[in-house]
N, CA and C atoms as an extended XYZ file, in Angstrom:
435
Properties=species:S:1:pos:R:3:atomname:S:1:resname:S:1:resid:I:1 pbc="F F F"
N         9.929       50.749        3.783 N   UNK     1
C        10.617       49.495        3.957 CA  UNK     1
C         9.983       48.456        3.040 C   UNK     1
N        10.948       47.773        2.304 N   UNK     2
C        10.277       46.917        1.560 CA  UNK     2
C        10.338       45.199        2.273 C   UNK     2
N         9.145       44.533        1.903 N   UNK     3
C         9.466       43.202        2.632 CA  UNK     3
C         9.468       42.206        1.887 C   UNK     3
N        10.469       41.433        2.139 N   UNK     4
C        10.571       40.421        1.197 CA  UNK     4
C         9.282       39.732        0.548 C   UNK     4
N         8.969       38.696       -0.127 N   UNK     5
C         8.411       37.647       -0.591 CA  UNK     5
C         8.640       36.618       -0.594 C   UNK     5
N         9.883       35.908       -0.151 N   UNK     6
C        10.880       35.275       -0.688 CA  UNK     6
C        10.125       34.288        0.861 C   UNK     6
N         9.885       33.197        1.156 N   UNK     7
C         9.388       32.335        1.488 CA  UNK     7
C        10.327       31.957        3.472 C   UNK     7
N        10.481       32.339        4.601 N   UNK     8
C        11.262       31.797        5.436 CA  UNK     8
C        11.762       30.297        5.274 C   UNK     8
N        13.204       30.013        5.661 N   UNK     9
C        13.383       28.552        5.212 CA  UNK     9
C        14.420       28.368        6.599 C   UNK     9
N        13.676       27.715        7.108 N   UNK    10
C        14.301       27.198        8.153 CA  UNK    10
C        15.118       25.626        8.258 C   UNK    10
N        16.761       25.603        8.052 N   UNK    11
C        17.642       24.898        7.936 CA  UNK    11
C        17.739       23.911        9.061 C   UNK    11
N        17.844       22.587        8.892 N   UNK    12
C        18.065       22.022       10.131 CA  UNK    12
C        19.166       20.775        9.849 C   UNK    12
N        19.777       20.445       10.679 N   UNK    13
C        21.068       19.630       10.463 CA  UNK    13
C        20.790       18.536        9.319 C   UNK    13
N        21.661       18.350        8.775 N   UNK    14
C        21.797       17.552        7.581 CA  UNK    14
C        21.219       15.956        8.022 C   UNK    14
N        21.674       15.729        9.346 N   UNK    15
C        21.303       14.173        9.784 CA  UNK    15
C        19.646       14.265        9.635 C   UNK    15
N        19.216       15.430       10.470 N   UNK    16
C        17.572       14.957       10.495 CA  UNK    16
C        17.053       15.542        9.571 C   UNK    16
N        17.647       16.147        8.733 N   UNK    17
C        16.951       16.095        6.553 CA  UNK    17
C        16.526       14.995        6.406 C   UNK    17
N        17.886       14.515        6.713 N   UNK    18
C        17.922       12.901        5.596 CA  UNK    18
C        17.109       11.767        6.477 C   UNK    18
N        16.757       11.830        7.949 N   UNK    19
C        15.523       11.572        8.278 CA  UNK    19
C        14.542       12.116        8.349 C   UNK    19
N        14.202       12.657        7.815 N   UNK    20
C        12.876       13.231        7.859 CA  UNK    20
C        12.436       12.794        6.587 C   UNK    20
N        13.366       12.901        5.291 N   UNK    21
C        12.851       12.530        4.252 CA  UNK    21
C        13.345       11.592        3.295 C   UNK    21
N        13.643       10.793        3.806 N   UNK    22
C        14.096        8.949        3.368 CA  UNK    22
C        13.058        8.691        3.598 C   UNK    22
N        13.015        7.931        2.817 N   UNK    23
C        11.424        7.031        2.486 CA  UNK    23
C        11.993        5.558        2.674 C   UNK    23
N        10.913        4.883        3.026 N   UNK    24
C        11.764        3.413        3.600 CA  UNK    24
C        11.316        2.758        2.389 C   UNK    24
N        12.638        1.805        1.685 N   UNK    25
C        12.192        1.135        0.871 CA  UNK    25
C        11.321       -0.024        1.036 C   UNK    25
N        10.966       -0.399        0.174 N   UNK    26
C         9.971       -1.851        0.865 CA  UNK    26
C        10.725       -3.371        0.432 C   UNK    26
N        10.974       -3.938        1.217 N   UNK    27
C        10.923       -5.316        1.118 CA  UNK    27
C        10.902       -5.838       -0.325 C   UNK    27
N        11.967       -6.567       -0.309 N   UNK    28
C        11.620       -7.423       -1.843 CA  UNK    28
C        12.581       -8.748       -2.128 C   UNK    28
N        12.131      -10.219       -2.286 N   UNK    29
C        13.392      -10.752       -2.686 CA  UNK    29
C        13.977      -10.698       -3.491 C   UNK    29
N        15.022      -10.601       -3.756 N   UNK    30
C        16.077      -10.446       -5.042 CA  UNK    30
C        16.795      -11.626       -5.652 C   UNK    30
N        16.863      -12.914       -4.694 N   UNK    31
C        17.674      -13.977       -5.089 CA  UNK    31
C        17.237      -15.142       -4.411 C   UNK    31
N        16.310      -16.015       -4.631 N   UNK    32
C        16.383      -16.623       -5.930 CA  UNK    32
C        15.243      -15.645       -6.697 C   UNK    32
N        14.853      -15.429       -7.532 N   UNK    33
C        13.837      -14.950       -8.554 CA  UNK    33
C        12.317      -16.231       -8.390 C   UNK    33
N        11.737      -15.211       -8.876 N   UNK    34
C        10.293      -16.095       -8.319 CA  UNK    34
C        10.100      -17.308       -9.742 C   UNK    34
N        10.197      -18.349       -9.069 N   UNK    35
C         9.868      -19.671      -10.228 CA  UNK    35
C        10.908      -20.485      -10.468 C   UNK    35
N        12.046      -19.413       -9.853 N   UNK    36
C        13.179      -20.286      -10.289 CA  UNK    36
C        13.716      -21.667       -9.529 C   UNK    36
N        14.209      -22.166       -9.724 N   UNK    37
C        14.367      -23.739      -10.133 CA  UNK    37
C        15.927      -23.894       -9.176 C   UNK    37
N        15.258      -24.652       -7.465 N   UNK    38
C        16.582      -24.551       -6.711 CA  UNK    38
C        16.817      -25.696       -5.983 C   UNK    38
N        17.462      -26.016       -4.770 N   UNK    39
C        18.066      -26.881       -4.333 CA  UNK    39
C        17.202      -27.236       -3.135 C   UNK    39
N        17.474      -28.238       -2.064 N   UNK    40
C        16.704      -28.291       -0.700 CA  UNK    40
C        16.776      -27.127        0.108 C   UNK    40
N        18.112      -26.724        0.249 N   UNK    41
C        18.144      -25.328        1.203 CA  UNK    41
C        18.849      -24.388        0.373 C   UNK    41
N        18.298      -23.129       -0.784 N   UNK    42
C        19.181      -22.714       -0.973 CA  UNK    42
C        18.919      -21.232       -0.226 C   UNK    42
N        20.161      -20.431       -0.286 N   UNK    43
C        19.975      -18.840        0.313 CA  UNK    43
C        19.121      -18.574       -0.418 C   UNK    43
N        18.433      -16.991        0.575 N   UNK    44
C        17.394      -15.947        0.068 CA  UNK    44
C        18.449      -14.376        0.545 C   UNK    44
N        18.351      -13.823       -0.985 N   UNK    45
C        18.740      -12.614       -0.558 CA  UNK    45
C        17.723      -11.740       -0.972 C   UNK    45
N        17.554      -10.465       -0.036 N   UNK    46
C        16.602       -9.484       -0.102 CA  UNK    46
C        16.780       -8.012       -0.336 C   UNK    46
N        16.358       -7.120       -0.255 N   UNK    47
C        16.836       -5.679       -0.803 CA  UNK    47
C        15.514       -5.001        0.216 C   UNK    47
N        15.810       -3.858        0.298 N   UNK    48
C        15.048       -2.646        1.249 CA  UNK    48
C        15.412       -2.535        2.695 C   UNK    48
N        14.387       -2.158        3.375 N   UNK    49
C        14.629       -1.689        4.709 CA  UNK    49
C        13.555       -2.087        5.531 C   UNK    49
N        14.581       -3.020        6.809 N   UNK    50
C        13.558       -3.684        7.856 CA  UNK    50
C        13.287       -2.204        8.885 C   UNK    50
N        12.077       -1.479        8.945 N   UNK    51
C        11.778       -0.979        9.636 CA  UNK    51
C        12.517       -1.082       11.318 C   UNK    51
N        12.819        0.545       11.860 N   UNK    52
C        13.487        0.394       13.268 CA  UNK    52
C        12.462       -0.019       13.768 C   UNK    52
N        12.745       -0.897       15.063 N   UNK    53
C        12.220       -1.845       16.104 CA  UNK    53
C        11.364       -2.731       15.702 C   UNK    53
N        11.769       -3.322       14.482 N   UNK    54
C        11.204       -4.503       13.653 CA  UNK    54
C        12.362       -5.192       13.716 C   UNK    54
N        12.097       -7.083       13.069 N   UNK    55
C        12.677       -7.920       13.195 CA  UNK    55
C        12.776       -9.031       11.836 C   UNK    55
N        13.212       -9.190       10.502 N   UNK    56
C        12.905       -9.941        9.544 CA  UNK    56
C        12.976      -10.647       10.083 C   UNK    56
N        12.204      -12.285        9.935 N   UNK    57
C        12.292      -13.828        9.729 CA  UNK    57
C        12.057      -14.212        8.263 C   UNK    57
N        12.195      -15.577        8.181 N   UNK    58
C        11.780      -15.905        6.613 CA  UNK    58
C        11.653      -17.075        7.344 C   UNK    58
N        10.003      -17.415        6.718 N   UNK    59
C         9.640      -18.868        6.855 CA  UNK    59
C         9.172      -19.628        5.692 C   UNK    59
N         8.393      -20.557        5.300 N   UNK    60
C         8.166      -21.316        4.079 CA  UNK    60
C         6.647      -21.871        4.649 C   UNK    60
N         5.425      -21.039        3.762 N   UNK    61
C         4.752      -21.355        3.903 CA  UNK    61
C         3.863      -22.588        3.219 C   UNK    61
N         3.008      -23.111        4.137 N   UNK    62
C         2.320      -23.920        3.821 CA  UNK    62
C         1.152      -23.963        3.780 C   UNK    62
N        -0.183      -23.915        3.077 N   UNK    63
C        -1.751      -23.564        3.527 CA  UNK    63
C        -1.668      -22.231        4.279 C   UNK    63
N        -1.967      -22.064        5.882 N   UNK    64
C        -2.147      -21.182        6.464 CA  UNK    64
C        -1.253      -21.274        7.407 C   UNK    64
N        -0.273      -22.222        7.641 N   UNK    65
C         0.852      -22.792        8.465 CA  UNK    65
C         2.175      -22.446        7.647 C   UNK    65
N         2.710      -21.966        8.897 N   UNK    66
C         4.298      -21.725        8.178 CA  UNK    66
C         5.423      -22.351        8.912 C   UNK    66
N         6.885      -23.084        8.180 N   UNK    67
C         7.648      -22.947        8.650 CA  UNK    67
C         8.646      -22.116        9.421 C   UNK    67
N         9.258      -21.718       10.170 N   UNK    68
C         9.652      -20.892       11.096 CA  UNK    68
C        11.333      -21.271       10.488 C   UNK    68
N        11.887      -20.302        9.493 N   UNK    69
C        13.306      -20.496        9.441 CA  UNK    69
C        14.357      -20.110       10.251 C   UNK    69
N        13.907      -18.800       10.626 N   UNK    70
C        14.907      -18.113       11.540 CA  UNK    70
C        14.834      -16.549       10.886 C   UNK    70
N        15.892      -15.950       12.176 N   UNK    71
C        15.437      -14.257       11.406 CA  UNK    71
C        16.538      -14.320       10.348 C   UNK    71
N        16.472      -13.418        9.744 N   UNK    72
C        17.672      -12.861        8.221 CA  UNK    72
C        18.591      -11.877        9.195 C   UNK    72
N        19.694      -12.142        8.693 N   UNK    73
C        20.984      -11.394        8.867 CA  UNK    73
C        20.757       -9.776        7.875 C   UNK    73
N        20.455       -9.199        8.426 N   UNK    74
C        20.737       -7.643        7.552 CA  UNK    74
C        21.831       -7.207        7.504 C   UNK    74
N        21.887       -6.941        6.071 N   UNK    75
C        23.773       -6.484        5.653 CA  UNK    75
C        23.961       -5.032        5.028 C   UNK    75
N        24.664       -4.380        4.615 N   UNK    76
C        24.569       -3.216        4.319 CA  UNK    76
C        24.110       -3.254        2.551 C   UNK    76
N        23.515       -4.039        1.816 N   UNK    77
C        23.070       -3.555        0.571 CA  UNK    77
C        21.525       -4.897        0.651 C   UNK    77
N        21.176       -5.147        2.177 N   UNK    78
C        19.794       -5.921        1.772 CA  UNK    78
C        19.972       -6.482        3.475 C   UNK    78
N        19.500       -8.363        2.710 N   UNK    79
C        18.993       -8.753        3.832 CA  UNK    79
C        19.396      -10.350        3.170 C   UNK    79
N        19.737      -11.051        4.142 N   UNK    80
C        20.514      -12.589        3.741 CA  UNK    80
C        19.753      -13.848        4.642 C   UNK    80
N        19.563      -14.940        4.375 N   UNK    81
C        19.379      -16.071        5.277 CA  UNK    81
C        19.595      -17.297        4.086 C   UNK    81
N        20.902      -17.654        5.143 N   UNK    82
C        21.386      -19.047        4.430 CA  UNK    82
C        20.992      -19.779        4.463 C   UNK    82
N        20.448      -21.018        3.604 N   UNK    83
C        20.168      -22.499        4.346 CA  UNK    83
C        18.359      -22.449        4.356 C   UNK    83
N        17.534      -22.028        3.838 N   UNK    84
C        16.225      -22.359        4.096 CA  UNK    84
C        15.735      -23.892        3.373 C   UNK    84
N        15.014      -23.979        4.311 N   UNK    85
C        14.425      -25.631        4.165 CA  UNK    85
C        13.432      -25.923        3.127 C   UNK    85
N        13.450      -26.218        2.051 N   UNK    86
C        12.335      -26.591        0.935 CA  UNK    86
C        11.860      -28.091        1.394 C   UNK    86
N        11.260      -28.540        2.281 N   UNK    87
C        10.755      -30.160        2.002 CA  UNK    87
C        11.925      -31.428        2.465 C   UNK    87
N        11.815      -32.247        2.964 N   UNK    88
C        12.631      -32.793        3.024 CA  UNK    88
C        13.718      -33.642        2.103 C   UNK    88
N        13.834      -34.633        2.829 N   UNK    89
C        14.692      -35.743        2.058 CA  UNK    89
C        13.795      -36.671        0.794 C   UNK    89
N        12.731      -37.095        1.785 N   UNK    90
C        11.359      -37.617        0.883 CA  UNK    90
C        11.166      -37.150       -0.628 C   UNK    90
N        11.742      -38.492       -1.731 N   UNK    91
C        11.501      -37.723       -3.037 CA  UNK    91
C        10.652      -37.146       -3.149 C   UNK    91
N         9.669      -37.095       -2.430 N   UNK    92
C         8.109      -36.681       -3.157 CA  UNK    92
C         8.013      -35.159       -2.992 C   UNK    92
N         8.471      -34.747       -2.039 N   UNK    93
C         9.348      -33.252       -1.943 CA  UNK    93
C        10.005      -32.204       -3.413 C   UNK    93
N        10.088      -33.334       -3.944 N   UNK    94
C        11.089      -32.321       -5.364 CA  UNK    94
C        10.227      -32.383       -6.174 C   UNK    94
N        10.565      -31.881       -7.255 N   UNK    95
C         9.250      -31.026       -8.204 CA  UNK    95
C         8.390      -30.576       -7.631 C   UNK    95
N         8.210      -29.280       -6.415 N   UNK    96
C         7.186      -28.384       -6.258 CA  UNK    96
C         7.562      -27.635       -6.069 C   UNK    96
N         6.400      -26.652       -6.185 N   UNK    97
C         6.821      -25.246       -5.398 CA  UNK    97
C         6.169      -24.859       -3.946 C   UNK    97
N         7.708      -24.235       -3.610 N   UNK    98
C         7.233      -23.803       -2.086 CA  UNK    98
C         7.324      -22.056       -2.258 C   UNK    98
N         6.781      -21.802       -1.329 N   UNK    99
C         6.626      -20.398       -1.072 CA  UNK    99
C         7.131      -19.547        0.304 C   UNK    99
N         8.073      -18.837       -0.035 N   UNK   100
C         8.972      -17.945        1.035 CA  UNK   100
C         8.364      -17.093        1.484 C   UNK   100
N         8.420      -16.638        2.618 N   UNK   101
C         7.973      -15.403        3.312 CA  UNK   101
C         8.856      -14.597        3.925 C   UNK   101
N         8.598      -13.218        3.762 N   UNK   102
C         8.758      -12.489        4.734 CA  UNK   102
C         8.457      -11.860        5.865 C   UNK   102
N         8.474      -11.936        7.261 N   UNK   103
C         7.356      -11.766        8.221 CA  UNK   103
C         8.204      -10.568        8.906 C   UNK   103
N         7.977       -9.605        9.385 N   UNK   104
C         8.130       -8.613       10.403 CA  UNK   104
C         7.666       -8.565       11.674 C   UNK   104
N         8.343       -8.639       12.571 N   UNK   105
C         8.006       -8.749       14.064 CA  UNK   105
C         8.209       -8.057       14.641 C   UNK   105
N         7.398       -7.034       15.831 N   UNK   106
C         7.805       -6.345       16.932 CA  UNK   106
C         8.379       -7.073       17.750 C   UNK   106
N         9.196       -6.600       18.999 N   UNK   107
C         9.970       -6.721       20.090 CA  UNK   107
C         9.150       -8.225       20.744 C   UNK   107
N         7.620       -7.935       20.793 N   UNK   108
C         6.725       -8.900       21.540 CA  UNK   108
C         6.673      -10.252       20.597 C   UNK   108
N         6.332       -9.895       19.653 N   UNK   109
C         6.042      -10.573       18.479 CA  UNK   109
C         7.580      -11.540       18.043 C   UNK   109
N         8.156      -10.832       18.188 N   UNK   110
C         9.678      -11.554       17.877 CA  UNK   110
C         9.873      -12.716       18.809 C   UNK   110
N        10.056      -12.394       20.122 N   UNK   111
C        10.166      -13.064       21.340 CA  UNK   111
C         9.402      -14.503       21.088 C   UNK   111
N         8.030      -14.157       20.606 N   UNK   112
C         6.941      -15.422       20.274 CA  UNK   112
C         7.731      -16.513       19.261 C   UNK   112
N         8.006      -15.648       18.037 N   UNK   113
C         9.083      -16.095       17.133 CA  UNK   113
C         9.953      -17.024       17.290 C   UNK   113
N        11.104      -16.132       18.354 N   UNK   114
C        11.701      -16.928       18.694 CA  UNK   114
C        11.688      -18.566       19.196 C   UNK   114
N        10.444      -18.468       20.026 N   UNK   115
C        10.182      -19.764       21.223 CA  UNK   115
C         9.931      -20.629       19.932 C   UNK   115
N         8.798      -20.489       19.101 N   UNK   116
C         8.611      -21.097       18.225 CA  UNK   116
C         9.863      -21.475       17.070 C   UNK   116
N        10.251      -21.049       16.943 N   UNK   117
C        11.575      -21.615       16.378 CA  UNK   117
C        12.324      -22.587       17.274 C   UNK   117
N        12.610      -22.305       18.091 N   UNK   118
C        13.313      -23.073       18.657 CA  UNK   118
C        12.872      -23.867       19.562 C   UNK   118
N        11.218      -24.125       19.439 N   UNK   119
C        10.720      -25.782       19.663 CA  UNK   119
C        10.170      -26.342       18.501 C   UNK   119
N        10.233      -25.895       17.386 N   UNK   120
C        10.110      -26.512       15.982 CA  UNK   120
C        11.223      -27.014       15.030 C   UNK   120
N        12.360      -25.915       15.527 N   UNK   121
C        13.338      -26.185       14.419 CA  UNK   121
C        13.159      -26.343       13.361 C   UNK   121
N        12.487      -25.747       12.641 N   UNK   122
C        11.638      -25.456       11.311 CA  UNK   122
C        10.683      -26.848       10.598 C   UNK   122
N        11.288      -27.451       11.630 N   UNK   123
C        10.024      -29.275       11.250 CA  UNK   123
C         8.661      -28.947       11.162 C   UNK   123
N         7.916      -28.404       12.033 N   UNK   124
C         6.515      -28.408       12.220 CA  UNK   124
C         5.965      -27.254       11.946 C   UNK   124
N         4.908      -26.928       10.895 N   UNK   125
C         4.266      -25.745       10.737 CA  UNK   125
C         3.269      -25.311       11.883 C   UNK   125
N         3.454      -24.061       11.786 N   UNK   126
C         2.874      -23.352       13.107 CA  UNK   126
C         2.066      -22.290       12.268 C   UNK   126
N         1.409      -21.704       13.471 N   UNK   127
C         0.335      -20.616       12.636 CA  UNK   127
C         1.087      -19.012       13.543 C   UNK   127
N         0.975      -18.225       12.662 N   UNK   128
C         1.868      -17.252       13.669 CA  UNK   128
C         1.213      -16.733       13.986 C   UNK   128
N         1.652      -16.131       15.182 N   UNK   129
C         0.837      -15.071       16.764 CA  UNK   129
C         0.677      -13.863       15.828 C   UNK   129
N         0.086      -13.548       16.675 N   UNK   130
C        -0.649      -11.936       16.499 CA  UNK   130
C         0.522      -11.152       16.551 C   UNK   130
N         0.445       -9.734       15.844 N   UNK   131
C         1.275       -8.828       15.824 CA  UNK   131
C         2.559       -9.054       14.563 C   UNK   131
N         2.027      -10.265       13.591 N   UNK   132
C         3.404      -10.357       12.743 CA  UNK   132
C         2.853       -9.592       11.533 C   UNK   132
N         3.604       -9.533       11.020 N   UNK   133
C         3.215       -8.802        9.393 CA  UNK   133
C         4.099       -9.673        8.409 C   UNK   133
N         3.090       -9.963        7.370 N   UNK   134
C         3.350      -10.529        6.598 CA  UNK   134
C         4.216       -9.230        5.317 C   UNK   134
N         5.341       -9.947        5.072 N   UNK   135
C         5.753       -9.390        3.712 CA  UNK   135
C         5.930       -9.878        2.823 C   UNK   135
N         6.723       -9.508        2.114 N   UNK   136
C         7.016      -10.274        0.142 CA  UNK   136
C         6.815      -12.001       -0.018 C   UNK   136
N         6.024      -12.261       -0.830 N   UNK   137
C         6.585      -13.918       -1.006 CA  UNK   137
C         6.899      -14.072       -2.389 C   UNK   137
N         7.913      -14.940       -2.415 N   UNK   138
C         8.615      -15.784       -3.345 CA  UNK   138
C         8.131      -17.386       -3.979 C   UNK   138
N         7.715      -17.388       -4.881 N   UNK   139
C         7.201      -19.319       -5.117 CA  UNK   139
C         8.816      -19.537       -5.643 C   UNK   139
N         9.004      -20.791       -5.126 N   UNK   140
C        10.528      -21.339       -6.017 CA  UNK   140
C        10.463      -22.522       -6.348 C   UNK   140
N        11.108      -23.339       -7.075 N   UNK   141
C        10.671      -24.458       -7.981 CA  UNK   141
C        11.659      -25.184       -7.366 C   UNK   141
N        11.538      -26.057       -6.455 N   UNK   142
C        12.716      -27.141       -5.782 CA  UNK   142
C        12.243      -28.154       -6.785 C   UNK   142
N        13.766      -28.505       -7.644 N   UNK   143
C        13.759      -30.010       -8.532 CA  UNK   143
C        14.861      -30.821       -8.456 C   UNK   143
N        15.950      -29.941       -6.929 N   UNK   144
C        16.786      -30.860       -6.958 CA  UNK   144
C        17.237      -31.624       -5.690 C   UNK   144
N        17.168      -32.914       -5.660 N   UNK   145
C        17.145      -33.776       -4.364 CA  UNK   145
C        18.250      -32.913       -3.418 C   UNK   145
């Protein structure tokens, strides 16, 4: 009897292939481009994959304090949030750069998120709780009132 060589290959449904071996892309902003030159609130669009039982936000950091924008809408070719806050009305606000974040939150971590958002309303920088993860940042050049 002769025995093969030929390696056993054990087949398993096409769905858990393609999980098993998708690789999660990482986080990245795509729009505005870093440096570029924008408005008081303009959109941030993003590209990759928010990890399952994770949560994007995008805030605007400051020193070690961040603004709290709100979470991003995930769409089927990225990740969207309209309307982020560069500085106020105060000329002294235009000509700088601010810096975008991406933060990832667990279930616990989100919840924290949340409260804080919505007793800041992105006015007051906060320092974020434990359990967030910091992702991609963006510098953008606000020069226009």
């Amino acid at each position: 009897m002769l025995r093969s060589r030929l390696p056993l290959m054990v087949h398993l449904p096409v769905q858990a292939q393609c999980k098993q071996y998708r690789r999660q892309a990482p986080l990245l902003f795509a729009d505005p481009r870093p440096n570029e030159r924008v408005g008081k609130n303009p959109d941030v669009r993003g590209v990759g994959d928010v990890p399952e039982g994770q949560r994007l936000w995008i805030a605007v950091k400051s020193g070690q304090r961040y603004y709290m924008q709100g979470p991003a809408e995930v769409t089927p070719d990225g990740w969207l949030f309209s309307g982020i806050t560069l500085g106020g009305d105060d000329p002294a606000d235009v000509n700088l750069y601010y810096t975008v974040v991406a933060i990832l939150a667990d279930p616990t971590t989100d919840a924290k998120l949340e409260k804080l958002a919505n007793s800041t309303h992105g006015d007051t920088p906060v320092e974020l709780p434990p359990g967030t993860k910091i992702g991609p940042k963006v510098m953008l050049f606000r020069n226009i009132q």
